[in-house]
C-alpha positions in Angstrom: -251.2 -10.5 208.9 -253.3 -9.2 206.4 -251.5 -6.0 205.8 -250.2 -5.0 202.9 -246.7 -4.0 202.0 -246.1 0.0 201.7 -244.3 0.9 198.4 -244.2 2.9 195.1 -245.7 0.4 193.5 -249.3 2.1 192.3 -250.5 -1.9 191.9 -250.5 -2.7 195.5 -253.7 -4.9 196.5 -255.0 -4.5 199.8 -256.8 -7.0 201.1 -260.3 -6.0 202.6 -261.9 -8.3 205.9 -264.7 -7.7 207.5 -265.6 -5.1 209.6 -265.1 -5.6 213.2 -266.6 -3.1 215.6 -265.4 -3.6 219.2 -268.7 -3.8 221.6 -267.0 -1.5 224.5 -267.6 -3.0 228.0 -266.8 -1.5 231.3 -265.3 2.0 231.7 -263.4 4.3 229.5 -260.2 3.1 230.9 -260.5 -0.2 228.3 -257.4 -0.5 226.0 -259.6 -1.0 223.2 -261.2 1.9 223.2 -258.1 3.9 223.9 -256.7 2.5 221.0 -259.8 3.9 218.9 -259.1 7.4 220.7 -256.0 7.2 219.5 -256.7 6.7 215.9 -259.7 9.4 216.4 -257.2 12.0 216.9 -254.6 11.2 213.8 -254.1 13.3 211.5 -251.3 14.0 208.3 -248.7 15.5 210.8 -249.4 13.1 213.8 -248.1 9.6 214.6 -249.8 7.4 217.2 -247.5 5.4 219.4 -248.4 2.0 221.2 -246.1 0.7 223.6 -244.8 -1.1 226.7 -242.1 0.3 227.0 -241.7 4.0 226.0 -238.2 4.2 225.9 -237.0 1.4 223.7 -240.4 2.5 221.1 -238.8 5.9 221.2 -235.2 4.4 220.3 -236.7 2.7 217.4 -238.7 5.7 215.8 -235.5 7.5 216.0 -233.9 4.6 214.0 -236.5 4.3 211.5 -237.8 8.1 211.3 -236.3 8.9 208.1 -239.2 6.1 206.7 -242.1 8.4 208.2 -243.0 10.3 204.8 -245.1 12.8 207.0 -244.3 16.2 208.7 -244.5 15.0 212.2 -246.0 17.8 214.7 -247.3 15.7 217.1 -247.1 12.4 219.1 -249.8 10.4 220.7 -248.8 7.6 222.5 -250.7 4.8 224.2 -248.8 3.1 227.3 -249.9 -0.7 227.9 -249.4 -1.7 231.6 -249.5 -4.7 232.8 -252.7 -6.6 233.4 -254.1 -5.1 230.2 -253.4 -7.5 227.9 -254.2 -11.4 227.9 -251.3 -13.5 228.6 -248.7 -11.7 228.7 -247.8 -8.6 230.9 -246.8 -6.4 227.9 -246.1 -6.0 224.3 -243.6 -8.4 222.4 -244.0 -5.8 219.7 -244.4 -1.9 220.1 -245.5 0.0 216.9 -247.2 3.4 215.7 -249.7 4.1 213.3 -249.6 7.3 211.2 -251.8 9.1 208.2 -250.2 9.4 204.9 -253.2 11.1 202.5 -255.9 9.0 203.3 -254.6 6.1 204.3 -253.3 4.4 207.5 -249.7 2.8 207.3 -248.4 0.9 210.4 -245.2 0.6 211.5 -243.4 -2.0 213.8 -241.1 -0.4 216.8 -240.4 -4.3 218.0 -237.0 -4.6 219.7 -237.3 -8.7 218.9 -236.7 -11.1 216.4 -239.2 -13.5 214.7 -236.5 -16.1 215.7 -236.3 -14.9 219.6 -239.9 -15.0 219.9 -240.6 -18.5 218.8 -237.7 -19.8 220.6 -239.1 -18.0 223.3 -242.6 -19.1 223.2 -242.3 -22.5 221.5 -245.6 -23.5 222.4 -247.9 -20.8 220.7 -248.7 -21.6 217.1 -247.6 -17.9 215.8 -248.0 -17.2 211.8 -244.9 -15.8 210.3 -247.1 -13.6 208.3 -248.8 -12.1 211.2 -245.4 -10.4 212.5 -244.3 -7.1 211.0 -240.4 -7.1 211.1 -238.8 -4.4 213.1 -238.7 -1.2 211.2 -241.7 -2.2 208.3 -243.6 -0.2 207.3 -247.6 -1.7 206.0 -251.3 -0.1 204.9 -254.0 -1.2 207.2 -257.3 -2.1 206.0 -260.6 -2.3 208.0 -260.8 -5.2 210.5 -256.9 -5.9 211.0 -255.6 -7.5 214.0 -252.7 -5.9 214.9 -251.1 -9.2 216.5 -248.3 -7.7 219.1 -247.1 -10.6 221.0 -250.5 -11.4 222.9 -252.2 -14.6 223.1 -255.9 -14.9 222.4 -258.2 -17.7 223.2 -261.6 -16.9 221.5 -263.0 -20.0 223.0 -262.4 -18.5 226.5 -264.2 -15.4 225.7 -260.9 -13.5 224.6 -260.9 -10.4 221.8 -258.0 -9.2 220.2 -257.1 -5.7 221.9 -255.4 -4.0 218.7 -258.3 -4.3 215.8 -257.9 -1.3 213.1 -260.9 0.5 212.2 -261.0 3.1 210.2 -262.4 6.4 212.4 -266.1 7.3 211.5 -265.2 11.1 213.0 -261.9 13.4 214.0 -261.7 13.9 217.4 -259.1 14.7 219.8 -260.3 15.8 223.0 -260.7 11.7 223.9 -257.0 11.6 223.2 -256.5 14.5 225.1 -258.3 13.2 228.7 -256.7 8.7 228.2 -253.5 9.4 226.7 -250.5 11.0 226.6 -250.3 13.8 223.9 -247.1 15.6 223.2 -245.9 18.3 220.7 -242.9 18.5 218.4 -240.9 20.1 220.6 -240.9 17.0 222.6 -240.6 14.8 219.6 -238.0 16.5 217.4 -235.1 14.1 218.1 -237.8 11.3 216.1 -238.6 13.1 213.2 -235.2 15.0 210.9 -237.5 16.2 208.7 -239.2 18.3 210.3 -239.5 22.1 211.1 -235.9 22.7 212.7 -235.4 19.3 212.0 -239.1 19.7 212.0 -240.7 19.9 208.6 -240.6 17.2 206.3 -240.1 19.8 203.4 -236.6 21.0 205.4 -233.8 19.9 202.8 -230.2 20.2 204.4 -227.7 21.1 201.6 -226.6 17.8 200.1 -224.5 16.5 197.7 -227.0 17.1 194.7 -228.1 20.3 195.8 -224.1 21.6 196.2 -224.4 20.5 192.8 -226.4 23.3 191.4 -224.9 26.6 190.5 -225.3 29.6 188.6 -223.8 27.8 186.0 -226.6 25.5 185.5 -229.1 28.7 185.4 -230.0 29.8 181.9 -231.6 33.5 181.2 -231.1 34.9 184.5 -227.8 37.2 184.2 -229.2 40.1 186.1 -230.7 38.1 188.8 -227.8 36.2 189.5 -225.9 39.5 189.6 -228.1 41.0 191.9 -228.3 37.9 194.0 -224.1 38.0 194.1 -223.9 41.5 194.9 -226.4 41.0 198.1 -225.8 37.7 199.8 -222.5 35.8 198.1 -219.9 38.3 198.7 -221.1 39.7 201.8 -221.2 36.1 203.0 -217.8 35.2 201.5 -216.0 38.9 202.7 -217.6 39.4 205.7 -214.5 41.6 206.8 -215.9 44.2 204.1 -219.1 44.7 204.9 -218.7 44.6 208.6 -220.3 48.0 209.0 -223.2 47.7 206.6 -227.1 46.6 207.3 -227.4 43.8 205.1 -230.4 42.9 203.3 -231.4 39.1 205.2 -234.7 39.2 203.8 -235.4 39.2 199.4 -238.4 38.7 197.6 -238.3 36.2 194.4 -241.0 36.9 192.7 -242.7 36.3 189.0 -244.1 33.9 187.2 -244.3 30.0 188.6 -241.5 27.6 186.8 -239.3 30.3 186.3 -236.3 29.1 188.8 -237.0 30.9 191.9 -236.1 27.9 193.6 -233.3 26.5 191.8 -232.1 30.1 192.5 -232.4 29.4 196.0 -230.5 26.3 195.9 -227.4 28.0 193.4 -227.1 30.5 195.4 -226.5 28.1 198.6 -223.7 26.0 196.6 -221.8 29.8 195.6 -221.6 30.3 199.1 -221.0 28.0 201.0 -223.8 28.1 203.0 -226.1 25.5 204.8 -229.3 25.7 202.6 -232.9 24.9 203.9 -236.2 25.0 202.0 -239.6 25.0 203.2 -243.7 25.2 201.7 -244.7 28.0 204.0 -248.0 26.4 204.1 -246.8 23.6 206.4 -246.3 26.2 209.0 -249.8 26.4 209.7 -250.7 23.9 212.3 -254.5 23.8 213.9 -252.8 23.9 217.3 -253.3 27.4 219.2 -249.4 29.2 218.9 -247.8 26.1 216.8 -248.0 28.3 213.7 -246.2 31.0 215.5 -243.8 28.8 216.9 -243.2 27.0 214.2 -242.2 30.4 212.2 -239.5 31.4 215.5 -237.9 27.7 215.0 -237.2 28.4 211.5 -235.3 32.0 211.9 -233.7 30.1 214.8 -232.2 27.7 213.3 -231.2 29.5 210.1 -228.7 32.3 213.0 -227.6 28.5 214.2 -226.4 27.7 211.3 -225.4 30.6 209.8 -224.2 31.5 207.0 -227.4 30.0 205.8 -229.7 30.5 203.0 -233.4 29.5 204.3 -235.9 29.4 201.2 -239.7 30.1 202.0 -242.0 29.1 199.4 -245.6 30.4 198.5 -244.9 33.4 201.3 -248.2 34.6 199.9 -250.1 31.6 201.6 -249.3 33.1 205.2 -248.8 36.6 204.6 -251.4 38.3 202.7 -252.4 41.8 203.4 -253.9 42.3 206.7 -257.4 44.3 206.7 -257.6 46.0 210.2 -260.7 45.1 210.9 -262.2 43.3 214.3 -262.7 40.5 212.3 -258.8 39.6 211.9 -258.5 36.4 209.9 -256.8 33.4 211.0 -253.2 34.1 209.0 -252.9 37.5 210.7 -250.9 36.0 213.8 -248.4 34.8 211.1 -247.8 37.8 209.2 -247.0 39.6 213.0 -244.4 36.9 214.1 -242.6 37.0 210.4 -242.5 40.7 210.9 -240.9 40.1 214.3 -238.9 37.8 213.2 -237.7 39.8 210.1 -236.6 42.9 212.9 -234.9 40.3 214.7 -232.6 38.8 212.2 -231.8 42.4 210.8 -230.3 43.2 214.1 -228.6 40.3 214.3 -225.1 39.6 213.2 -225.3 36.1 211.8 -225.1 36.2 208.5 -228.0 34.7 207.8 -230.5 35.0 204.7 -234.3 34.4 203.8 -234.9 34.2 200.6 -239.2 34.6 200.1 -240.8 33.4 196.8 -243.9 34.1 195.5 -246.2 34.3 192.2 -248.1 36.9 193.8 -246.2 39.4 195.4 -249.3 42.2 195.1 -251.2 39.6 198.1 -248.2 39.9 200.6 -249.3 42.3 203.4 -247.1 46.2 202.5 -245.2 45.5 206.0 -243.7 42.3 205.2 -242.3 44.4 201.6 -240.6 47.0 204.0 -237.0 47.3 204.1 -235.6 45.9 207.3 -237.8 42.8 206.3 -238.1 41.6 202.8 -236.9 45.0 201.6 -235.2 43.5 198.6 -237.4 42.5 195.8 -235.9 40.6 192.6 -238.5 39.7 189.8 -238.0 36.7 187.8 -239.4 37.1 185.1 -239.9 35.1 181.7 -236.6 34.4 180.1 -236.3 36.3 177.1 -235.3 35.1 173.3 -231.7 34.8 174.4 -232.4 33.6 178.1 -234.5 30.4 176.4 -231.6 29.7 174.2 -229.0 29.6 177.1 -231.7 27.5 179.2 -232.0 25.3 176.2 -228.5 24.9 175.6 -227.9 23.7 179.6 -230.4 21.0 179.3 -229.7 19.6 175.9 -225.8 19.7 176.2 -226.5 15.6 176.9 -228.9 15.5 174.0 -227.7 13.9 170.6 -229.6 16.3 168.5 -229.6 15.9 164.7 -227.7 18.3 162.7 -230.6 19.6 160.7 -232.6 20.7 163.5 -232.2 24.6 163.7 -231.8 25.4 167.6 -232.8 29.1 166.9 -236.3 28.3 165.2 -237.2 26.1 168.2 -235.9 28.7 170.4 -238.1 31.1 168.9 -240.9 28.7 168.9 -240.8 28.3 172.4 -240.3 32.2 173.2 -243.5 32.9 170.8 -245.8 30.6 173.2 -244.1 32.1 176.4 -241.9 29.1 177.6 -240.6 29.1 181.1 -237.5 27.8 182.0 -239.3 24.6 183.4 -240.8 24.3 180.0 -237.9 24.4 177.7 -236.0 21.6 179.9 -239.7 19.4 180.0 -239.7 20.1 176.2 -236.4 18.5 175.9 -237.1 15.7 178.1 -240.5 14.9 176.3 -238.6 15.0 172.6 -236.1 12.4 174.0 -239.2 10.1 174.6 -240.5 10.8 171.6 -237.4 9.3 169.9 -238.2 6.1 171.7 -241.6 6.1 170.7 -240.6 6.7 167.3 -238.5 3.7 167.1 -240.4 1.3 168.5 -237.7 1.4 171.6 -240.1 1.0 174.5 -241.2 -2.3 173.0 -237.9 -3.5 172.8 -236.9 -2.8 176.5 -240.4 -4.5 177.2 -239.7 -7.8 175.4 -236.1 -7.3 176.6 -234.4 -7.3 172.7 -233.2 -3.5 173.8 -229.3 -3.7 173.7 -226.7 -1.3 173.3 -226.4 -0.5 169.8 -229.8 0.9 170.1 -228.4 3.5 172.2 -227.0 4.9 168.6 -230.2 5.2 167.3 -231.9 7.9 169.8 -231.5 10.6 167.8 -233.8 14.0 168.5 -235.1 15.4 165.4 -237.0 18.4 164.9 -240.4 16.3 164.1 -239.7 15.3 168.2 -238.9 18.4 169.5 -242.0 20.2 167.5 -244.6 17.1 168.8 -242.6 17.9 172.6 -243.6 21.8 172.0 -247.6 21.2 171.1 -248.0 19.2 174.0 -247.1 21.2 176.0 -248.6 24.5 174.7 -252.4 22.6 174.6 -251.6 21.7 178.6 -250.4 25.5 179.7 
């Protein structure tokens, strides 16, 4: 099949054929031309679904639906009866075609076996490399057959029914009118990373987030403080502050890079709570109400599974300052359902938190900054002279550092040019390579002469950390 593998590997080839464009006969019921609807309609939080059997397709996307690196919102799915194809009265091989960027990935929902299907048809000449395995995952390029099981005999007039084509326009109402279109809501049990197991950007508390703690958070005393005072032991003595209002919605906000969300994750692991993070721009859906709704799934599931800490990035994106007027822009729907939201979890028991972040806290609309909603607001700011040395000391602990480098004048070096926290550990991480550059390392793991008692040699000295520092003050 001439597909290419899916991968990290930035050198995949993909192999370009020519362009086949299907010559559409008879009416709009023909399975080619559904198939193009389909592809007409994708988009980068879609999947498009061809199958024979629905059932057994949907078994496998559940199986394989941590692979999918896309938020998925939406399913499209194509049903092949019988009598559609040549040959064979369905698909030997179901499989679904998503969007990742700009490119078109296919993945195979077949419930065979390469084995079971030439034992089965002994007869047909199949090519091995024409059969996705169950579960793979491949680019398409313009002109691929998408071979599914189906027999062709061009001689006898027949055309492959599955050719990929890349869509000269977006269009869904075609998809809409031939197939069978379905939202999330119908599709979450697919898709666990997506908003209330719904968004790709939801991240469960695992085992490197419970990790993270205050510990590991340099120049932030009075943050941490605050953050302790208003959401760890409430949630850890519930019994004392049985009769308070609680604060469930804070504001983080300041400067980017400054560990608003490695705040968000600390405070999780301290207590004990099921953390969840989201990009509040993936909210926003072009579907009438999905926005909305995607917004009530996420205050839902943080009262499920209270105690919970849900962290909303970029809260500016969807919630800036609404102007009154007639013309009431697109975001404005948003910024009433968080408010409702926000009323609705302070009256609620659970004790369930949302922490907000943002760089620009002057954009979000004044209602949203109310208390009862995000009423508490924490700035972030800058770590100080001593809050860079702390963050310093955190991320080189590891380090072998040589003994006449003078941590305080690179400290104050970094302060001067108004390091963030981010910074100081990327300035750290950047010297360490320069040690390697320095002594020819790299071109010792590339000819493969790098052994251990090089490890002895990577030494940081203060020439690395001082190239590490001008880097990264001519990129900010």
């Amino acid at each position: 099949m001439n597909i290419s593998p899916i991968g990290l590997n930035n050198n995949i080839k993909t192999v370009k054929f020519p362009v086949f464009k299907a010559f559409w006969k008879g009416s709009q019921s023909n399975i080619s031309q559904k198939f193009q609807y389909g592809l007409e309609a994708l988009d980068n939080q879609s999947i498009f679904v061809v199958t024979s059997n629905e059932e057994s397709s949907n078994m496998m996307l559940e199986l394989y639906s941590e692979k999918i690196p896309i938020p998925v919102m939406k399913k499209i799915t194509l049903l092949v009866k019988k009598g559609e194809l040549d040959n064979c009265d369905e698909l030997a091989a179901n499989f679904a075609i998503f969007k990742f960027k700009n490119d078109y990935y296919i993945i195979s929902l077949a419930d065979y076996s390469l084995k079971k299907l030439l034992v089965d048809r002994p007869k047909e000449n199949f090519n091995k490399d024409n059969i996705i395995p169950q579960g793979e995952i491949r680019r398409l390029s313009e002109g691929v057959i998408i071979h599914t099981g189906e027999m062709v005999y061009p001689s006898s007039g027949g055309k492959h029914k599955f050719v990929f084509s890349i869509p000269s326009k977006s269009n869904s109402l075609n998809a809409l009118s031939y197939l069978d279109v379905k939202n999330i809501d119908r599709f979450d049990e697919f898709n666990k990373r997506t908003i209330s197991s719904l968004n790709s950007s939801v991240k469960k508390n695992n085992e490197s987030d419970r990790g993270i703690t205050f510990e590991d958070i340099g120049g932030l005393d009075d943050v941490i403080e605050t953050l302790k005072k208003y959401v760890v032991r409430p949630i850890n003595y519930p019994q004392v502050y049985e009769n308070i209002r609680l604060n469930k919605g804070i504001l983080l906000y300041g400067p980017p890079r400054c560990g608003k969300t490695l705040l968000g994750k600390a405070l999780a692991s301290e207590a004990n709570a099921v953390y969840r993070e989201y990009n509040a721009n993936e909210f926003v859906s072009p579907e009438v109400g999905s926005s909305e709704n995607n917004i009530r799934e996420v205050f839902k599931q943080a009262v499920a599974d209270a105690p919970s800490i849900t962290f909303i990035d970029e809260l500016d994106s969807v919630a800036k300052t609404r102007d009154g007027s007639a013309n009431a822009r697109f975001d404005d729907p948003l910024v009433n359902q968080l408010l409702g939201c926000m009323s609705d979890l302070e009256k609620c028991a659970a004790p369930a938190f949302i922490i907000a972040a943002t760089n620009m806290k002057k954009l979000i609309d004044p209602a949203l900054l109310a208390t009862g909603r995000f009423g508490l607001h924490i700035e972030v700011p800058l770590p100080n002279l001593e809050g860079i040395k702390q963050i310093f000391k955190i991320h080189s602990k590891k380090q072998n550092i040589s003994k006449d480098v003078s941590i305080d004048a690179i400290v104050r070096n970094m302060h001067e040019n108004r390091f963030t926290g981010s910074d100081v550990a990327e300035a750290i991480t950047d010297a360490f390579f320069n040690v390697l550059d320095r002594l020819g390392l790299n071109k010792k793991m590339d000819n493969k002469t790098f052994g251990y008692s090089d490890m002895a040699k990577i030494v940081i000295t203060k020439a690395d950390f001082i190239k590490a520092i001008q880097r990264i003050v001519k990129q900010k």
